[in-house]
C-alpha positions in Angstrom: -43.3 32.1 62.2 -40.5 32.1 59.6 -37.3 30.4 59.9 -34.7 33.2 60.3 -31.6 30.8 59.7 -28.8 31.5 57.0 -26.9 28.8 57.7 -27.8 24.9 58.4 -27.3 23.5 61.5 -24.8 20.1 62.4 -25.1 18.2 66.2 -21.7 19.5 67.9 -22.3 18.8 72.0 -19.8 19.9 74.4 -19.7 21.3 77.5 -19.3 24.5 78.5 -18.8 27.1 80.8 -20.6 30.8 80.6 -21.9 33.9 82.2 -22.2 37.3 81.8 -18.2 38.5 82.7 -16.6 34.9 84.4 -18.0 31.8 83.5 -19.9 30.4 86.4 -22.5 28.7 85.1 -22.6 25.5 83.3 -24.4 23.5 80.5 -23.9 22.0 77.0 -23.7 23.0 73.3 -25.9 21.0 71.1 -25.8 22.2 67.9 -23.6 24.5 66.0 -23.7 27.0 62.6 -21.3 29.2 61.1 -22.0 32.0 63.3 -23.9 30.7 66.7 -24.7 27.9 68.7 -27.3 26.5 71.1 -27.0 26.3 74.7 -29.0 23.7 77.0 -28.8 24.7 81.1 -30.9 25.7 84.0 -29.6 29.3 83.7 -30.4 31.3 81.0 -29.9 34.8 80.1 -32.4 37.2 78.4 -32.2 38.0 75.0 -29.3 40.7 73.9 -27.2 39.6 76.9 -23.6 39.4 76.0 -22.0 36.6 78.1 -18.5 34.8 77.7 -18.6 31.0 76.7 -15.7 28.7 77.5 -16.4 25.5 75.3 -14.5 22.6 76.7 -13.2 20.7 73.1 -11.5 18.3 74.6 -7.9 16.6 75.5 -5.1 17.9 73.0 -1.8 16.1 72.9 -1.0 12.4 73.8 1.9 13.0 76.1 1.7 12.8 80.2 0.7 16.3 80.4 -2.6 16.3 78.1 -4.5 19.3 78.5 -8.2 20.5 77.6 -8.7 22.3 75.0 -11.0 25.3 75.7 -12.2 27.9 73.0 -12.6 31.0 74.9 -15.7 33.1 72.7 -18.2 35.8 73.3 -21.7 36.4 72.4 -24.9 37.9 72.2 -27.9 35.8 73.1 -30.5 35.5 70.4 -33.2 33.9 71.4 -34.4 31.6 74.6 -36.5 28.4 75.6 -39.4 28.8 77.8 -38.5 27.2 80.7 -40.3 24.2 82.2 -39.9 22.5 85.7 -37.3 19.1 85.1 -36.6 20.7 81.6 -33.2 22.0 80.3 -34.1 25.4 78.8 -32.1 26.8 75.7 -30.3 29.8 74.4 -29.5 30.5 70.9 -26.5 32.4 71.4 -24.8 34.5 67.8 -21.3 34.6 68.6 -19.3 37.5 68.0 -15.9 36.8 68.4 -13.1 34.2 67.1 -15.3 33.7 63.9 -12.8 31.7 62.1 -12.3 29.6 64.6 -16.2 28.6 64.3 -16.5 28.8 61.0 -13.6 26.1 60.4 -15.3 23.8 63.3 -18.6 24.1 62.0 -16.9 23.2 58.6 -15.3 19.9 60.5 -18.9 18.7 61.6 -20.8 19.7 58.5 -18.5 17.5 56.7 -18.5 14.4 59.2 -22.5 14.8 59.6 -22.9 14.8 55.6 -20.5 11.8 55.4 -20.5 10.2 58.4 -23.0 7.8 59.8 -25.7 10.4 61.3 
């Protein structure tokens, strides 16, 4: 089997919410690349679902009221894990919109993980 990737992948783990029109279900990024990431959860979708994500980036500003960030993104999944009992199964999911947005994260984190202590 060939490796179909254009682009390298960096560790990025987050947690998120997703599912086919609301986000119901949850799980966690684990990697990211300038157009997709990888999803780890007990549910998983079949390949060509589109599903919305809600990635939860964390706490923006330092005042009383800090909120969450959350990146709000749609995609298609790619490709999926097998899944084994006690085992988180995966989802390679290409995302299709707000590509700027991931393009400048994934940017963020290939420059920390090329200079930072990984």
């Amino acid at each position: 089997m060939t490796n179909r990737r254009v682009t390298r992948r960096v560790p990025f783990r987050k947690r998120v919410k997703y599912g086919l029109t609301n986000p119901n279900f949850s799980g966690y990024t684990s990697n990211i690349s300038e157009n997709g990431i990888r999803i780890g959860s007990h549910k998983i979708f079949p390949p060509q679902a589109k599903i919305v994500i809600h990635i939860h980036m964390g706490e923006i500003g330092i005042e009383e009221g800090a909120m969450e960030e959350i990146a709000i993104l749609e995609g298609v999944v790619v490709w999926v894990s097998p899944t084994l009992p006690g085992v988180l199964a995966k989802m390679g999911i290409k995302l299709i919109s707000r590509a700027d947005d991931i393009k400048s994260i994934y940017k963020q984190k290939m420059h920390q993980y090329n200079t930072g202590p990984y």
